[in-house]
Structures are given as C-alpha cells and as structure tokens.
N, CA, C and O atoms as a DFTB+ gen file, in Angstrom:
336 C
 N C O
     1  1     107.484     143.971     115.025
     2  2     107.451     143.057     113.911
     3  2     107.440     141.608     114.395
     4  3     106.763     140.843     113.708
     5  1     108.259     140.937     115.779
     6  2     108.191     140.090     115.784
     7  2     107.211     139.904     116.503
     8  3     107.107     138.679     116.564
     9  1     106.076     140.554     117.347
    10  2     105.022     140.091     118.189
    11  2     104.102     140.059     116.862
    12  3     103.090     139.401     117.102
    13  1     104.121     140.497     115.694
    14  2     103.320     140.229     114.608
    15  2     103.506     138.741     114.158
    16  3     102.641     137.917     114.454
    17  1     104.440     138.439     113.562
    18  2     105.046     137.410     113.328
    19  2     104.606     136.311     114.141
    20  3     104.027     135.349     113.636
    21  1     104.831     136.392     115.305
    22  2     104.317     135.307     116.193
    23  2     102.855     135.360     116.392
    24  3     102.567     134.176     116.573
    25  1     101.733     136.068     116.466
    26  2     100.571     136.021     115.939
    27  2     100.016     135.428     115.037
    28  3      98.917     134.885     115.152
    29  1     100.818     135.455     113.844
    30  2     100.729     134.804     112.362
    31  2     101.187     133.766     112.665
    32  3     100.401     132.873     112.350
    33  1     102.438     133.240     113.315
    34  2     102.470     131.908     113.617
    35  2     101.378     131.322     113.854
    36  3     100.725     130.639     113.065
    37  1     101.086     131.627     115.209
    38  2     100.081     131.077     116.265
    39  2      98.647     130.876     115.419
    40  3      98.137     129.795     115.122
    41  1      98.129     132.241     115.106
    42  2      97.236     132.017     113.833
    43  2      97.338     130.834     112.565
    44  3      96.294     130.320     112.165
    45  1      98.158     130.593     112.196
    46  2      98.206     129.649     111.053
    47  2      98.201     128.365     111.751
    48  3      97.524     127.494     111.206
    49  1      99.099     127.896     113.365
    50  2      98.672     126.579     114.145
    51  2      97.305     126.536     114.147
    52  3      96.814     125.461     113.803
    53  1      96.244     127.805     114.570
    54  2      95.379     127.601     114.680
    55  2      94.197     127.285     113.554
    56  3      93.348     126.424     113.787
    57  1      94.203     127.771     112.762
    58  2      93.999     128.012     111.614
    59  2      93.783     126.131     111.035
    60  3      92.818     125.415     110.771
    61  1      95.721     125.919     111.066
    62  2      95.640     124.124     110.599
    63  2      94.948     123.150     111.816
    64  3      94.507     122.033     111.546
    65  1      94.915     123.687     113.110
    66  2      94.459     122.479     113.757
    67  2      92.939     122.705     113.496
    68  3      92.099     121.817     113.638
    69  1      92.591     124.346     112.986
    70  2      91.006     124.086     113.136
    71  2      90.468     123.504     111.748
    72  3      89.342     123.017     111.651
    73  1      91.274     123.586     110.791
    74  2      91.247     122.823     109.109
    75  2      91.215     121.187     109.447
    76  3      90.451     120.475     108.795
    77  1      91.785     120.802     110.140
    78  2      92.236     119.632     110.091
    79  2      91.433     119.298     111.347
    80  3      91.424     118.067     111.337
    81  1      90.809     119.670     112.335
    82  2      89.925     119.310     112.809
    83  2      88.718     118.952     112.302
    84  3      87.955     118.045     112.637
    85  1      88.651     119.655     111.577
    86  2      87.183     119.781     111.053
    87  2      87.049     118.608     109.651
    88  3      85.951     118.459     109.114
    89  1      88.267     117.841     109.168
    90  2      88.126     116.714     108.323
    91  2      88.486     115.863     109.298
    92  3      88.575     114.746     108.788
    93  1      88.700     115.835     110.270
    94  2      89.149     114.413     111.297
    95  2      87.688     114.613     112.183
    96  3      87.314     113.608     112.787
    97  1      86.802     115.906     112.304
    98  2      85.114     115.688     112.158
    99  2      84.262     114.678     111.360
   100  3      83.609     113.693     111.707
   101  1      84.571     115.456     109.787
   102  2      83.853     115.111     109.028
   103  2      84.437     113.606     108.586
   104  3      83.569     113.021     107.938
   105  1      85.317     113.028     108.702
   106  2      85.927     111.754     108.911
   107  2      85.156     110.732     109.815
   108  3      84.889     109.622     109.356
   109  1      84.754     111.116     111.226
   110  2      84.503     110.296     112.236
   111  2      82.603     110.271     111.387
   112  3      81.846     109.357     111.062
   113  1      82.540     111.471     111.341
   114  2      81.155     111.392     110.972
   115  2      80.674     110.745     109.739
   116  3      79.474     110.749     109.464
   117  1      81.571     110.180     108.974
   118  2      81.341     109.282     107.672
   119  2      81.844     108.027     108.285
   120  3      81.205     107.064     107.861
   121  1      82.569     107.774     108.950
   122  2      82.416     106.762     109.691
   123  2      81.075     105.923     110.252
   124  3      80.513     104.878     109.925
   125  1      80.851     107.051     111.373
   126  2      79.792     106.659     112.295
   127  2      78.260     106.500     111.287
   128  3      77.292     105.862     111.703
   129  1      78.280     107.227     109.884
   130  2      76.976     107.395     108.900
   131  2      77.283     105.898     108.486
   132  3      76.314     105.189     108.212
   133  1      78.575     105.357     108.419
   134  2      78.359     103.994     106.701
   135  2      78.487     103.053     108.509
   136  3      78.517     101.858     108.215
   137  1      78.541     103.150     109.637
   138  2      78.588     101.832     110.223
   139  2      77.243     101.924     110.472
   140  3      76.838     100.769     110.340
   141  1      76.170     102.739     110.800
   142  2      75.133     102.761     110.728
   143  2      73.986     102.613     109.704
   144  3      72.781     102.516     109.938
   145  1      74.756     102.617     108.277
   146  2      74.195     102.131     107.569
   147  2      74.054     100.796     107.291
   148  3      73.040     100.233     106.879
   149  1      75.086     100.338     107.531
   150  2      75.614      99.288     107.473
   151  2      74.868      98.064     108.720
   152  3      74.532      96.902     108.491
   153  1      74.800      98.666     109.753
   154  2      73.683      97.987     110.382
   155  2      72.379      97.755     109.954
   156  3      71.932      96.612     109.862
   157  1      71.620      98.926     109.638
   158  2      70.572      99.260     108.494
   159  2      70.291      97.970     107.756
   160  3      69.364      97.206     108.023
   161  1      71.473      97.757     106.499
   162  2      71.056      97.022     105.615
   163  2      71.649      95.325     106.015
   164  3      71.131      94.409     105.376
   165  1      72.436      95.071     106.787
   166  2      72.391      94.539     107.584
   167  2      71.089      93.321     108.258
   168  3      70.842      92.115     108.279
   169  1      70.645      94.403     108.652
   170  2      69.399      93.848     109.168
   171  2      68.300      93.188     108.557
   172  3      67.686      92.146     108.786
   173  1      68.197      94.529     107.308
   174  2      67.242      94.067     106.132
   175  2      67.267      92.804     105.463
   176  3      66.314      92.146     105.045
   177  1      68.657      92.525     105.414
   178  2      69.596      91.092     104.879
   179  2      68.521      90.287     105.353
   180  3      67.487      89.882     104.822
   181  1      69.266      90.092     107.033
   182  2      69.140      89.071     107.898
   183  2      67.436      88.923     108.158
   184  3      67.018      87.859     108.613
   185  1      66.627      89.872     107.893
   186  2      65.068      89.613     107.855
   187  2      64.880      88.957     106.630
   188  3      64.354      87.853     106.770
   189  1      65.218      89.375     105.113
   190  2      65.190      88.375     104.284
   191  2      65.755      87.047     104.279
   192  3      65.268      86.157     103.583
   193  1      66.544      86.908     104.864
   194  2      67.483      85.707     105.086
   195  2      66.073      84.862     105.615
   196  3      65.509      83.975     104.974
   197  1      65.749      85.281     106.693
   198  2      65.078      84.443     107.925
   199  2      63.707      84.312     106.740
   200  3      63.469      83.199     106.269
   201  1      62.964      85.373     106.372
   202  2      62.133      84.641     105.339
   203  2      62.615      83.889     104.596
   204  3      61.987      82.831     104.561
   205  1      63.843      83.940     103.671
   206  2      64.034      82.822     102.680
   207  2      64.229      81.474     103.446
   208  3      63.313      80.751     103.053
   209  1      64.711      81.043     104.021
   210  2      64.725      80.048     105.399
   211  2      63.159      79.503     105.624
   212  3      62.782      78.346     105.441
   213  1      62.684      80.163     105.882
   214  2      61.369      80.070     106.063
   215  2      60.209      79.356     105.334
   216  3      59.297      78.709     105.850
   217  1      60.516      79.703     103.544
   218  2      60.437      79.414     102.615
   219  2      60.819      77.991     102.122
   220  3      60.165      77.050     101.673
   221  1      62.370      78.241     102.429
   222  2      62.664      76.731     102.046
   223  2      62.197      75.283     102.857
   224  3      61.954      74.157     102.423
   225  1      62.192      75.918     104.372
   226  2      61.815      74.582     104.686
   227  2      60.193      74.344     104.554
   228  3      59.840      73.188     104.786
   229  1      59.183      75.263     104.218
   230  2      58.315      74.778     103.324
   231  2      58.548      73.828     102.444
   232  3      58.140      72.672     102.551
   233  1      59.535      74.485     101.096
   234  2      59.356      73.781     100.082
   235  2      59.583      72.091     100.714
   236  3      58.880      71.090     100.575
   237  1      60.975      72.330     101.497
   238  2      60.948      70.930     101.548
   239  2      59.978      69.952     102.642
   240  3      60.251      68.761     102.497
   241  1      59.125      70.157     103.486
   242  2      58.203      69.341     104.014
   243  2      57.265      69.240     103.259
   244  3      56.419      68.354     103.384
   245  1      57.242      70.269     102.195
   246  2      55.802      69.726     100.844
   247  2      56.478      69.006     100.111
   248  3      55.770      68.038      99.833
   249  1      58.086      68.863      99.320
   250  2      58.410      67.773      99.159
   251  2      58.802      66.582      99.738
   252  3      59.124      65.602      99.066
   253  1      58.793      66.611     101.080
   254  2      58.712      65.373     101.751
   255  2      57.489      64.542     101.538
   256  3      57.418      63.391     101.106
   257  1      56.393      65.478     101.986
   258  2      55.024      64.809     101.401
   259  2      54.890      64.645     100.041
   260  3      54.653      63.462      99.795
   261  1      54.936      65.268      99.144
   262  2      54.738      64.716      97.641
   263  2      55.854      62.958      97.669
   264  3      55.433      61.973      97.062
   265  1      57.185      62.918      98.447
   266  2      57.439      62.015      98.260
   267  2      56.566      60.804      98.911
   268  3      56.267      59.839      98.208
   269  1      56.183      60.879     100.218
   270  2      55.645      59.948     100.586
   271  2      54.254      59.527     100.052
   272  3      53.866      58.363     100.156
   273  1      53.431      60.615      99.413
   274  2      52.793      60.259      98.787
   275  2      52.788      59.510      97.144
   276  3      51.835      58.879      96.684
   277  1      54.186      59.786      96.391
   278  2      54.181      59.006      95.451
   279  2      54.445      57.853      95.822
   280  3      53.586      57.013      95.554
   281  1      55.849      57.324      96.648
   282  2      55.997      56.300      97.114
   283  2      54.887      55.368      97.568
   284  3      54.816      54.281      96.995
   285  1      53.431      55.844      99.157
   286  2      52.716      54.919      98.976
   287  2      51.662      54.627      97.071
   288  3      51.017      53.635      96.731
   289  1      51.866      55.679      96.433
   290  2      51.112      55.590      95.134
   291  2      51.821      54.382      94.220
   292  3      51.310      53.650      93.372
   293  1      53.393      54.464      94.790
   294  2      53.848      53.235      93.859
   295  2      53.620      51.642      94.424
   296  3      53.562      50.599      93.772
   297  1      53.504      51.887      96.044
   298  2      53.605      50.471      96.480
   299  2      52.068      50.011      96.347
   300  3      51.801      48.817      96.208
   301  1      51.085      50.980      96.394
   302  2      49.562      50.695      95.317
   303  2      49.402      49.358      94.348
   304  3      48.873      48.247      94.328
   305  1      50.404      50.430      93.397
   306  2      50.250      49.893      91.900
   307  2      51.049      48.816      91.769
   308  3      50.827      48.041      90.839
   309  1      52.293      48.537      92.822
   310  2      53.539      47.307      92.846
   311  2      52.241      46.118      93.695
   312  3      52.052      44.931      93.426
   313  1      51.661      46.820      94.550
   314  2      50.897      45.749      94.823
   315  2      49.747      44.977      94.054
   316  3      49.616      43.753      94.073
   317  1      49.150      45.629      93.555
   318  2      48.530      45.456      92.254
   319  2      48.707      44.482      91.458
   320  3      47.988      43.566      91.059
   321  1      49.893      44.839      91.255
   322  2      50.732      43.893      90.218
   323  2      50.912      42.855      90.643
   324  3      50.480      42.005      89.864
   325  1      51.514      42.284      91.857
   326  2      51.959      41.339      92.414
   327  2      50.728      40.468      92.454
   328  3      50.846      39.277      92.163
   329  1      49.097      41.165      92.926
   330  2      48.414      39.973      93.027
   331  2      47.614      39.479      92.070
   332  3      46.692      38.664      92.035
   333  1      48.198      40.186      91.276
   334  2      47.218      39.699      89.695
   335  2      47.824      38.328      89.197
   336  3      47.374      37.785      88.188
C-alpha cells in the first residue's frame, strides 16, 4: 500500500510540474509572440513616422517659397507705390 501511495505521490509531482510546465511554456511563448509583434508594428510606426517627416518638410520648403515669393510680390507693389 505504501509503495502505491508513493507512486501516486510521485505521479501527481509529476503530473503538477508537467501542468505547470506547460503554462510557464505557453507563458514564455506569448511573451516571445506580443514582443515580436511588437517589433512588427513598431517598425511599421517608425516607416510611417519617417514618411510623415518627409512630408512635412516638404510642406514647409514650399512654404518657405510661397513666402519668399509673396514677400518679393509685396516689395513689387511697395515699390510701385513709392515711385509714383
């Protein structure tokens, strides 16, 4: 009875370390899935990022030029004025 007993012990250690192995598995492995996702989108970010960047300093060297071009358009018409 007791070499039974201790079987069933031993069995049920084994039993919980292989239960509990197998979510301290499936643990590491939801881990290692969302940090890799996470790089993933990550990345995707940082490629949109670098286009929007990209974008903006367009906008602003075409508004640099629209300014310099109104500006000489005003000193035009200020001159204009002045020699009339």
């Amino acid at each position: 009875m007791q070499k039974l007993r201790r079987l069933s012990v031993e069995n049920f250690i084994l039993e919980t370390a292989a239960a509990s192995g197998l979510w301290a598995l499936l643990a590491v492995a939801l881990l290692l899935y969302t940090i890799k996702s996470s790089e993933k989108r990550e990345n995707r970010l940082m490629k949109h990022l670098d286009k929007t960047n990209e974008s903006h300093e367009k906008i602003a060297h075409s508004m640099e030029k629209l300014e310099d071009r109104m500006e000489n358009g005003f000193n035009k018409v200020w001159d204009k004025i002045n020699n009339l």
